[in-house]
C-alpha positions, 0 to 999 in steps of 0.5 A, spaced: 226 577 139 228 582 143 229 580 150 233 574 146 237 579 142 239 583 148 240 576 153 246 575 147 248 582 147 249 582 154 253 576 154 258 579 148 259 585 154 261 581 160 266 576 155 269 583 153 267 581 146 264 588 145 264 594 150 258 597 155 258 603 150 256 599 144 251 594 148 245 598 145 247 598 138 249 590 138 244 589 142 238 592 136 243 589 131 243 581 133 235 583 134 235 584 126 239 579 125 236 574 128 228 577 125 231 576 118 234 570 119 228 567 122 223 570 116 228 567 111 228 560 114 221 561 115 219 563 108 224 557 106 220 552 110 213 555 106 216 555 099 218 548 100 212 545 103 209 549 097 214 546 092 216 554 090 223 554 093 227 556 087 222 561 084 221 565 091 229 565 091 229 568 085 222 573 086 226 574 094 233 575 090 230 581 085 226 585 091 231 586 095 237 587 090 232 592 088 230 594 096 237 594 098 237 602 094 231 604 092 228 602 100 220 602 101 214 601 105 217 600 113 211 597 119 211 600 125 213 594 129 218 589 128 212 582 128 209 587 122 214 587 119 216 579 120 209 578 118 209 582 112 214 579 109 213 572 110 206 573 107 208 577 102 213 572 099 208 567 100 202 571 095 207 571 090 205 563 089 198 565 087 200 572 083 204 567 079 200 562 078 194 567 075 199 571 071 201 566 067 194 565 065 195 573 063 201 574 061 200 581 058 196 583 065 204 581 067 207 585 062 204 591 063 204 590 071 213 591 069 212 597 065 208 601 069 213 598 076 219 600 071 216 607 070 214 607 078 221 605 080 224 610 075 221 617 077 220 616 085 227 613 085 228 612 092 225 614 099 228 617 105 226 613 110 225 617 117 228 610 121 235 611 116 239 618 117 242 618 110 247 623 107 244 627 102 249 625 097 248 617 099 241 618 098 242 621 091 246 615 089 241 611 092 236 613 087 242 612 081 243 605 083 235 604 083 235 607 076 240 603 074 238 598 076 231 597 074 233 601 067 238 593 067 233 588 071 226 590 067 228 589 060 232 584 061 225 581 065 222 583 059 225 580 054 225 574 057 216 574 058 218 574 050 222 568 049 219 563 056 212 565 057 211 560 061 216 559 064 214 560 072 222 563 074 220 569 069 214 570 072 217 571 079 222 575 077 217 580 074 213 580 081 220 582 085 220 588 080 212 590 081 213 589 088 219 593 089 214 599 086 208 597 091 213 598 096 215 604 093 208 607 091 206 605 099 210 610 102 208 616 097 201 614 099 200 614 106 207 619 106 213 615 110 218 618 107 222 625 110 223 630 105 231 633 106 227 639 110 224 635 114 229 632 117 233 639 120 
């Protein structure tokens, strides 16, 4: 990915499309890019031979809603991080069928991730150089976000027990806190003083 991320980056450069300057930069974008275009379309392919298409879209869509503010666990390399992610959707096939055999384990596997989420908030990420201030902000949406998504996940555990959409939702929620609890575990994060 890498190399082909590079090959295309280079191609920018010598039809003026970006600068010699910024051909690093574009080159490691393109990279990201192209992994996360490829994981999704891969995690797609998956959940349709599986017949969970729609249902791992919604699991997909609250995670990363989530992710997007409060980040998380982070692999070394990027083929981990492909991995990770791939397998990590695919299990929630599984996870769901079980926990809609139990929907208190379900139930309370939200409260326990909504009260995660709430106190750790946000991570600082040694890969990310984030302003304090937008790491503050970071953990407020985080907050916010989780204070709207799991009584609303919540509710709808209530009204449509078994209905498979709830479910991985509720898993979007709890992976969202594991991800979070994994950094705090094996100490991922940069606290402010860290960082100087």
């Amino acid at each position: 990915m890498e190399y082909l991320s590079a090959l295309i980056a280079d191609r920018m450069c010598k039809n003026e499309i970006i600068r010699e300057d910024d051909l690093i930069f574009y080159a490691y974008s393109i990279q990201l890019l192209l992994e996360k275009t490829i994981g999704l379309i891969l995690i797609g392919i998956f959940a349709l031979v599986f017949k969970a298409f729609f249902e791992i879209a919604v699991f997909t869509a609250v995670f990363v809603v989530i992710r997007r503010y409060s980040d998380g666990f982070h692999c070394k390399t990027s083929i981990g991080c492909f991995i990770l992610s791939v397998l990590m959707a695919l299990s929630t096939i599984p996870v769901t069928t079980w926990l809609i055999k139990y929907p208190a384990v379900c139930i309370a596997g939200v409260l326990i991730s909504m009260a995660v989420i709430l106190m750790i908030g946000a991570i600082h990420d040694p890969n990310l150089d984030l302003p304090e201030d937008v790491f503050i902000r970071h953990k407020k949406i985080t907050r916010i976000l989780i204070l709207i998504a799991g009584p609303i996940v919540l509710c709808l555990l209530f009204l449509f027990s078994n209905n498979r959409f709830v479910y991985y939702s509720a898993l979007g929620i709890i992976y969202s806190a594991l991800s979070l609890l994994a950094v705090k575990i094996l100490k991922g994060e940069v606290s402010a003083n860290e960082k100087t």
